[in-house]
C-alpha positions as CSV (number, residue, x, y, z in Angstrom):
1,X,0.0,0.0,0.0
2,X,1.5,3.4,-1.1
3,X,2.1,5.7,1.7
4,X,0.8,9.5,2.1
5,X,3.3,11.9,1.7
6,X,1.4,15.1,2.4
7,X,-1.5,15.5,4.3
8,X,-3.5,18.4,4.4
9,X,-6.3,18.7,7.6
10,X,-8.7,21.6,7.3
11,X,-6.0,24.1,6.2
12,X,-6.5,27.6,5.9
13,X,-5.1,31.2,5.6
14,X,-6.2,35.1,6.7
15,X,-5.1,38.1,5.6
16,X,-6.3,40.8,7.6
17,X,-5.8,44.2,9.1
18,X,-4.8,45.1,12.6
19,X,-5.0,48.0,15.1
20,X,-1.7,48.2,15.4
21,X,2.2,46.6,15.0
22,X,1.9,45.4,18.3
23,X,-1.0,43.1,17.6
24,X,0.1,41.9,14.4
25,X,3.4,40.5,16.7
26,X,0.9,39.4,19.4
27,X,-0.7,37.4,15.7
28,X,2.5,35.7,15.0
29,X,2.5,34.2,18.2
30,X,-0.9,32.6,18.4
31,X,-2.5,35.0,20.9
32,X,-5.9,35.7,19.9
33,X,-6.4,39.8,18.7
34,X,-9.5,41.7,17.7
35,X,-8.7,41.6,12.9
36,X,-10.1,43.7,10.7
37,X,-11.4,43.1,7.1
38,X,-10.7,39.5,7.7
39,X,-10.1,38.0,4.0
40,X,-9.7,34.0,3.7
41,X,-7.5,33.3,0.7
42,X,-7.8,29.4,1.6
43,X,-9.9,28.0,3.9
44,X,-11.0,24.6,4.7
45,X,-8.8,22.7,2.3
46,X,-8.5,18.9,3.2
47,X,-6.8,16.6,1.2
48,X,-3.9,13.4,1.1
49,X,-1.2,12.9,-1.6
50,X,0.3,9.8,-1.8
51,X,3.6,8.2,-2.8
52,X,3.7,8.5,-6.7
53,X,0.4,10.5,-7.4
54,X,-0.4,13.6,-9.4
55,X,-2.2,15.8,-8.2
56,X,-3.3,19.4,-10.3
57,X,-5.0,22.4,-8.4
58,X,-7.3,24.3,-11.2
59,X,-9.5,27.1,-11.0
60,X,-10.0,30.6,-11.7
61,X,-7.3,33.3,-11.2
62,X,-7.8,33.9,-7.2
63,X,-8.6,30.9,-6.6
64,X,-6.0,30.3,-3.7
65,X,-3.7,27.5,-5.9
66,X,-0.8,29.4,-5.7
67,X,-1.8,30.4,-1.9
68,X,-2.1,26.5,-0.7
69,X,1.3,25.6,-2.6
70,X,3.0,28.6,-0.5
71,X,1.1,26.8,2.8
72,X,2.5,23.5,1.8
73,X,6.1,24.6,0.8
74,X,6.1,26.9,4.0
75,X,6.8,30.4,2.3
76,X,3.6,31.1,4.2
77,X,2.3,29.8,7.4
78,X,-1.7,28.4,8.2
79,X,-3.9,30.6,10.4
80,X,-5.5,27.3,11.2
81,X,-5.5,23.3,10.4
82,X,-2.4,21.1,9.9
83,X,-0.1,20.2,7.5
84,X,2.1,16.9,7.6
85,X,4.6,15.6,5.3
86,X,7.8,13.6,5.7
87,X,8.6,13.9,2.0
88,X,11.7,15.7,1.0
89,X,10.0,18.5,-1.4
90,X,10.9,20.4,-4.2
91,X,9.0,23.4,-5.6
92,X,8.9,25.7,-8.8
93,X,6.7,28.7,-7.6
94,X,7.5,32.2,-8.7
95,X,9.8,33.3,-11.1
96,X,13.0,34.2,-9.1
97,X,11.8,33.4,-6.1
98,X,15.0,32.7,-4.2
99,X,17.5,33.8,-6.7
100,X,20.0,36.8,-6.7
101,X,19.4,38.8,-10.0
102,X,22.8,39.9,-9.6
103,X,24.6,36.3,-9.0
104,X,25.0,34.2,-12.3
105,X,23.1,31.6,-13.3
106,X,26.0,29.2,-11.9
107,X,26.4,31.5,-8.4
108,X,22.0,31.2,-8.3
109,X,22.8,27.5,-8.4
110,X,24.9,27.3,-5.4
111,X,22.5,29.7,-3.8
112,X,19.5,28.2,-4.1
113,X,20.6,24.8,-3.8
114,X,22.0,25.9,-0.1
115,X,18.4,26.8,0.1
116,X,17.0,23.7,-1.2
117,X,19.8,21.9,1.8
118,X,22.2,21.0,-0.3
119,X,25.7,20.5,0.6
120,X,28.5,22.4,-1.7
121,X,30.0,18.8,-2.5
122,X,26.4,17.7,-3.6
123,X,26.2,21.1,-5.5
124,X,29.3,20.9,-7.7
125,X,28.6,17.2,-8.4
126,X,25.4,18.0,-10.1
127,X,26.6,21.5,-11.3
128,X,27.5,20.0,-15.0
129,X,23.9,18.6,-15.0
130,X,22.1,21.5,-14.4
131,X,24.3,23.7,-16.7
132,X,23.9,20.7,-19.5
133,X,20.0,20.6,-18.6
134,X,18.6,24.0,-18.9
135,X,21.1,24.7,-22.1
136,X,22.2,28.0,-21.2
137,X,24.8,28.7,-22.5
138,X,27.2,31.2,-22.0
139,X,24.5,32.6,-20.3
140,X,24.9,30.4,-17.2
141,X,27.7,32.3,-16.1
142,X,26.0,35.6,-17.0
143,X,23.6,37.8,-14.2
144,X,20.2,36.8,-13.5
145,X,19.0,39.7,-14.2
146,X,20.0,39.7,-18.9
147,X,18.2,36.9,-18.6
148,X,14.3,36.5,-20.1
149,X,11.5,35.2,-18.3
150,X,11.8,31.9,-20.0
151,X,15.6,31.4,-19.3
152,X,15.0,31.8,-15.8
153,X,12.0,28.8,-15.8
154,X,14.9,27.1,-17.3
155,X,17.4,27.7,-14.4
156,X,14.6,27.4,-12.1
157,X,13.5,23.9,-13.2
158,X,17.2,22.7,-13.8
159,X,18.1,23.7,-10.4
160,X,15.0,22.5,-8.6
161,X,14.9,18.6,-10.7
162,X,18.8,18.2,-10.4
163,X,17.8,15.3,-8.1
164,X,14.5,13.3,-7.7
165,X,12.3,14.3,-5.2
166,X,9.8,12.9,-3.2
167,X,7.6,15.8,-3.8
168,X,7.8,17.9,-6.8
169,X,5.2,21.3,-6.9
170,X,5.3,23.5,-9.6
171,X,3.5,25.9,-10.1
172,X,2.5,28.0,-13.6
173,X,6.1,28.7,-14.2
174,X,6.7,25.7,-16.9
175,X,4.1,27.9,-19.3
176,X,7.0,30.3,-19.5
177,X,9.2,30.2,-22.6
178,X,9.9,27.7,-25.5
179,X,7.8,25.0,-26.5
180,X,11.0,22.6,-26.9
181,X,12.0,23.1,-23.1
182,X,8.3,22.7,-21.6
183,X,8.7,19.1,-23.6
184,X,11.6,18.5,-22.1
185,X,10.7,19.8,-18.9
186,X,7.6,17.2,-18.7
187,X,9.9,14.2,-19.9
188,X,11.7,14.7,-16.8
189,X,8.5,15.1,-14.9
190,X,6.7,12.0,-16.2
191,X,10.7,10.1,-15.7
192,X,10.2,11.2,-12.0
193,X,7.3,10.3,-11.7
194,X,7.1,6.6,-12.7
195,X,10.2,6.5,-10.5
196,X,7.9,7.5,-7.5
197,X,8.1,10.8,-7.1
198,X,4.5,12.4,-6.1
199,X,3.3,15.7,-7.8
200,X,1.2,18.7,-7.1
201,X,0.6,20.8,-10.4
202,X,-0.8,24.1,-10.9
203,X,-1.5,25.0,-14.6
204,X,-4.5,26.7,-16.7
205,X,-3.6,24.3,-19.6
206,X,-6.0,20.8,-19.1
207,X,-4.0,19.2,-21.3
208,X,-1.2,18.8,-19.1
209,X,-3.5,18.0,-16.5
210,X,-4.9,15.3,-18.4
211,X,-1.7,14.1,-19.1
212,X,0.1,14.2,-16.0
213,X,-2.7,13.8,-13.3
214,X,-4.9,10.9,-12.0
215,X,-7.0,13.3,-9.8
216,X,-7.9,16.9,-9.5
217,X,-9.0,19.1,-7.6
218,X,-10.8,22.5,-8.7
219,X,-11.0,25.5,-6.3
220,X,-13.1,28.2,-6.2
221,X,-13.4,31.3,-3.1
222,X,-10.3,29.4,-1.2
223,X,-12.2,25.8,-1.1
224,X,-12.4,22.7,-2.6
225,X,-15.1,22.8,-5.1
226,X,-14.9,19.1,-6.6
227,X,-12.4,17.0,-6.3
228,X,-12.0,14.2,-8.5
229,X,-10.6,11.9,-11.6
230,X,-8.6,14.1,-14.1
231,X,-11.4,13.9,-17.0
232,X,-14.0,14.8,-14.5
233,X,-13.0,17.9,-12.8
234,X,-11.3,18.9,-15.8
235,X,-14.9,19.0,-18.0
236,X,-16.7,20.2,-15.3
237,X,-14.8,23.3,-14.7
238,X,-15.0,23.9,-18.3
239,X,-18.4,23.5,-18.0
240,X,-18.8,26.1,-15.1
241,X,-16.5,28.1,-17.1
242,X,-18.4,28.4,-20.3
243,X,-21.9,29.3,-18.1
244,X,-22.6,32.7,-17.6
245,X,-23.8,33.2,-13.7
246,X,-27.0,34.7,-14.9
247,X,-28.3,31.7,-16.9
248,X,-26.3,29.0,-15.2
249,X,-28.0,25.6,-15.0
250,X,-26.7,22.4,-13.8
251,X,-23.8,20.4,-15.0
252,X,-24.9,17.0,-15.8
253,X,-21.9,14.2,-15.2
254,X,-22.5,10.4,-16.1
255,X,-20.0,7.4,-16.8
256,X,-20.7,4.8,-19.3
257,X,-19.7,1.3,-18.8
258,X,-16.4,1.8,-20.9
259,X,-15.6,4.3,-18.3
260,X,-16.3,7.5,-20.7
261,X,-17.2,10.8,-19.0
262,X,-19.9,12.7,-20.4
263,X,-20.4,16.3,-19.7
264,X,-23.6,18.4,-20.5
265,X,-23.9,21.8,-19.7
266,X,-25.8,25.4,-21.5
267,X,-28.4,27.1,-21.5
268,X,-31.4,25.6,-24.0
269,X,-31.8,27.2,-26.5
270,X,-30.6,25.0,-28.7
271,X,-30.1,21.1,-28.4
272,X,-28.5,18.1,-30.6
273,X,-31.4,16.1,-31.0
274,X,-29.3,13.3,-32.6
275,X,-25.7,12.6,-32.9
276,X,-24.9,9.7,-35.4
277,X,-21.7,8.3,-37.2
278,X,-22.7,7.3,-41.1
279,X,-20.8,4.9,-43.6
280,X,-21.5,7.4,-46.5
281,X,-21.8,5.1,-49.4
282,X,-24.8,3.2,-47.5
283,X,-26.0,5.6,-44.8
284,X,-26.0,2.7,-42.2
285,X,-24.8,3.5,-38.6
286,X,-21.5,2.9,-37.3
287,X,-20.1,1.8,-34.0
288,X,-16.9,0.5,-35.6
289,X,-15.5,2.8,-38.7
290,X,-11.8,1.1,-40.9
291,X,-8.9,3.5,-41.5
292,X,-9.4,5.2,-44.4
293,X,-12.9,4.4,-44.7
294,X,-15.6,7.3,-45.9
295,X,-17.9,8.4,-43.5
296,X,-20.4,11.2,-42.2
297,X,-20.8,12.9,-38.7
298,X,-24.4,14.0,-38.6
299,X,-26.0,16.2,-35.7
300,X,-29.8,16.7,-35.9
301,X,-30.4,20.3,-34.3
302,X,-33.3,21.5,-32.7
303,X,-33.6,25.1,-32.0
304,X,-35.7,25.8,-28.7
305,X,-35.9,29.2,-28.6
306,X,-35.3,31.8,-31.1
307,X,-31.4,32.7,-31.3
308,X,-30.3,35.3,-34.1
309,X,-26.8,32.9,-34.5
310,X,-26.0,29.3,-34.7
311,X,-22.4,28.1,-34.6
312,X,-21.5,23.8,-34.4
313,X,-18.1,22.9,-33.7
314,X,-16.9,19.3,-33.2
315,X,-14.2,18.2,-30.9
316,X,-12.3,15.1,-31.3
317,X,-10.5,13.2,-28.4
318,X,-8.6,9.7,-28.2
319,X,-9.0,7.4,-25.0
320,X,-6.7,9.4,-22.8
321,X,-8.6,12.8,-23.7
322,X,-6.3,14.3,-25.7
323,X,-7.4,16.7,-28.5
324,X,-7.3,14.7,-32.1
325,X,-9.0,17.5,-34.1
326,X,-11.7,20.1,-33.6
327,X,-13.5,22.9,-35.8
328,X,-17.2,24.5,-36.1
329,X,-19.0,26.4,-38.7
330,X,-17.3,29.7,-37.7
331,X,-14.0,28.6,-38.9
332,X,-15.5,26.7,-42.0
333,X,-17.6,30.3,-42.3
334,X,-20.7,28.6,-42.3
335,X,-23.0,30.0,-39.3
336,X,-25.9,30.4,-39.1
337,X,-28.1,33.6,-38.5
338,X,-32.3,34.1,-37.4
339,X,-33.3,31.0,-36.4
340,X,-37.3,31.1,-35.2
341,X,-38.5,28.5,-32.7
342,X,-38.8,25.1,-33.3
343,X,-36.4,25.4,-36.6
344,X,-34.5,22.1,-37.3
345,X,-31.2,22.1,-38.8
346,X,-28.9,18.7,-40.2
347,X,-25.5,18.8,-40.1
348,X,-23.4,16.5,-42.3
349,X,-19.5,16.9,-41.3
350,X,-18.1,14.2,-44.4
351,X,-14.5,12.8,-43.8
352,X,-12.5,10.2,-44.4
353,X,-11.7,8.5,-41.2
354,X,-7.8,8.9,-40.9
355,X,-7.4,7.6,-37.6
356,X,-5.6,4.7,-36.0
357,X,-7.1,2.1,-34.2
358,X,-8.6,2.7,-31.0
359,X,-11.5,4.7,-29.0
360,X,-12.4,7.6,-30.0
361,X,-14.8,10.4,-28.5
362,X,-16.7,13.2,-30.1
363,X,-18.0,16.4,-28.3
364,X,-20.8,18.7,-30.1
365,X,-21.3,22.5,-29.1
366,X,-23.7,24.7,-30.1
367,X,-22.6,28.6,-29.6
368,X,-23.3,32.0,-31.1
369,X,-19.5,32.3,-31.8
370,X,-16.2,31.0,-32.3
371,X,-16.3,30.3,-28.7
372,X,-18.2,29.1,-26.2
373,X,-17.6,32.0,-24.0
374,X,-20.3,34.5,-25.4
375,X,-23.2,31.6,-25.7
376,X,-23.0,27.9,-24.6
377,X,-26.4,26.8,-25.9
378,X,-25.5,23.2,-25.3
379,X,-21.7,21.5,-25.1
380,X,-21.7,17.5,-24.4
381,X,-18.4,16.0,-23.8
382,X,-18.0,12.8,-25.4
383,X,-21.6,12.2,-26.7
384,X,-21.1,9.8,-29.2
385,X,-18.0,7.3,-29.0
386,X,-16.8,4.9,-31.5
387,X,-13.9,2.8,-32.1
388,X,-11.9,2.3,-35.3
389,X,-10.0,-0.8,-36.8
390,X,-7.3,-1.3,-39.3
391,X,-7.9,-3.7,-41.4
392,X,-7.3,-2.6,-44.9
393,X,-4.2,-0.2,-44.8
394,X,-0.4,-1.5,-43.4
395,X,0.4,-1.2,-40.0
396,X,1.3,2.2,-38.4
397,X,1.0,3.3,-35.0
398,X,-0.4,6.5,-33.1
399,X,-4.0,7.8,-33.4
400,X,-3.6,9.6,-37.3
401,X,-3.1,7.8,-40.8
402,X,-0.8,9.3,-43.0
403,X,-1.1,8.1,-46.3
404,X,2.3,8.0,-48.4
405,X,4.5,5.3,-49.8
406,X,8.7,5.1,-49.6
407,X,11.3,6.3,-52.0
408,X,14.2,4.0,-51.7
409,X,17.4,3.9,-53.9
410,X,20.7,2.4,-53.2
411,X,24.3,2.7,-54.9
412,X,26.5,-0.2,-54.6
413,X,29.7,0.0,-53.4
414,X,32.8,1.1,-55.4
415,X,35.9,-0.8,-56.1
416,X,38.6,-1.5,-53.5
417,X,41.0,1.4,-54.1
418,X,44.0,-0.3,-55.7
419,X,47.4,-1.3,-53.6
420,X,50.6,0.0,-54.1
């Protein structure tokens, strides 16, 4: 059985305003004093992490993620509940944070790895790594502070993964900078973490969450909204976010049998009656569809109430919820505009299936926009599934067939050169 290595027990945190110096000292040491404007960034948060788990924080900006990873690293201290962990932890928070902007990159490496409890033998043994890592260049000897914000996410994330940890947090710093070193920088992650080492995430992008987390857990005022599986939390709180509070209705969850998560959420007006997959030289349904075989995505609309635009995109995911492909009728410039009550509209999308085998799960939304952010009428994660099968073309891997043959030509070898 995996052990915890963080426990969290009704944690929270105050900021407030006090009469005086004096009783902001009499504060520190736990005597009760009369606080003014009391605001609770986090309050209530309860939660256990154990040994080789992911764990991502979501929510909307002031939320209190990056308050609860400062609790748990101890930049900051609780006003009340508990906070337990044997596990030696190492944290990417703010940019800088601990570094000199006048030291060099290699003089912000001994620095913070002092910080970090590092001995100076440990530090110049794994100074070549973390100069070969983050790919600095001459820069590493250079100040901090001629350095861009991404170069320091570099230093920061060399520095802070030089060795395993039990407990790795980061925090939104890895979306600073290139795309090539954020790969790189989630190699090493995932490397750790099939070694054993727990994580606690904090990132806007669900992609990442759905890649690197099992569970979730999405805050909202300084509490624990939901917590949850990754595909779960993750939907809902784009459900939540797509709702305006005015004409927010509930977000309906359910779980198929196959374990697929489907997500409804919007506001009426318009619904997708039907959602069917079509072989498109009989017009049969499919469950199953070949690679490379010529099909139709159909959505049967019903508009409920009158709406003066109609947009339907499509979204595309494989088994692990990543994003295959996606579109709607604003990008194909093809909305709609004055729809009365009770109109119905057909929607044929017709591809050829270039997928790879496997499950696959479609999500319908019908908007006003290019986005769901103006009007969500209706989004449904996952409504219709299917899975595809390779039976005609040769074998390739990954979810998308590429179709394309090989150019091969040889030369032979020349004649032994001649001895003398």
């Amino acid at each position: 059985m995996k052990k915890n290595v963080l426990i969290l027990d009704n944690v929270g945190k105050c900021y407030a305003e006090y009469g005086s110096f004096a009783a902001r000292v009499a504060s520190w040491c736990g005597m009760s004093v009369n606080r003014r404007n009391p605001h609770w960034a986090v309050r209530g948060v309860s939660f256990e992490l154990k040994e080789g788990e992911a764990i991502a924080l979501i929510g909307p900006n002031g939320a209190g993620k990056s308050t609860l990873l400062k609790l748990i690293t101890g930049t900051i201290q609780p006003s009340e509940g508990d906070i337990g962990s044997q596990a030696r932890i190492s944290s990417i928070l703010e940019l800088g944070l601990g570094f000199n902007p006048d030291f060099s990159g290699r003089e912000n490496v001994r620095f913070a790895g002092g910080l970090m409890g590092m001995s100076g033998k440990r530090i110049e043994e794994l100074m070549p790594d973390i100069e070969r890592f983050s790919e600095l260049g001459a820069f590493f000897d250079q100040p901090l502070r001629v350095y861009s914000s991404g170069m320091q996410a570099r230093l920061a994330f060399s520095v802070a993964t030089a060795e395993r940890p039990d407990l790795l947090i980061v925090d939104e710093v890895l979306s600073v900078g290139d795309s090539y070193f954020q790969h790189k920088s989630f190699d090493r992650i995932r490397t750790y973490k099939e070694q054993g080492t727990s994580l606690l995430f904090v990132t806007h992008n669900m992609a990442d969450v759905r890649a690197l987390c099992e569970r979730v857990l999405l805050l909202e005022q300084g509490q624990v909204l939901k917590d949850g599986p990754a595909d779960e939390v993750t939907d809902f709180y784009n459900a939540r976010v797509a709702q305006r509070e005015a004409e927010a209705k509930e977000v309906l969850q359910s779980r198929n049998e196959e374990g697929w998560l489907t997500t409804k959420s919007g506001t009426g007006e318009a619904r997708v009656a039907e959602l069917s997959l079509l072989d498109a030289a009989t017009g049969q349904k499919l469950e199953v569809a070949r690679t490379g075989q010529q099909v139709i995505l159909r959505a049967e609309v019903e508009v409920v109430h009158a709406i003066p635009h109609l947009v339907l995109g499509f979204m595309l995911r494989n088994r692990t919820g990543h994003v295959v492909w996606g579109t709607n009728t604003w990008h194909t410039g093809q909305p709609l505009a004055d729809l009365a009550a009770g109109t119905k509209v057909v929607f044929d999308w017709r591809f050829r299936c270039d997928l790879g085998p496997g499950s696959y799960a479609l999500s319908p939304a019908l908007v006003s926009t290019d986005t769901h952010l103006v009007n969500n009428y209706e989004w449904t994660d996952n409504a219709l599934v299917f899975d595809v099968t390779n039976s005609e073309q040769p074998f390739f891997i990954g979810t998308s067939w590429l179709e394309g043959t090989f150019s091969i030509s040889q030369s032979q070898p020349g004649p032994p050169p001649a001895r003398g």
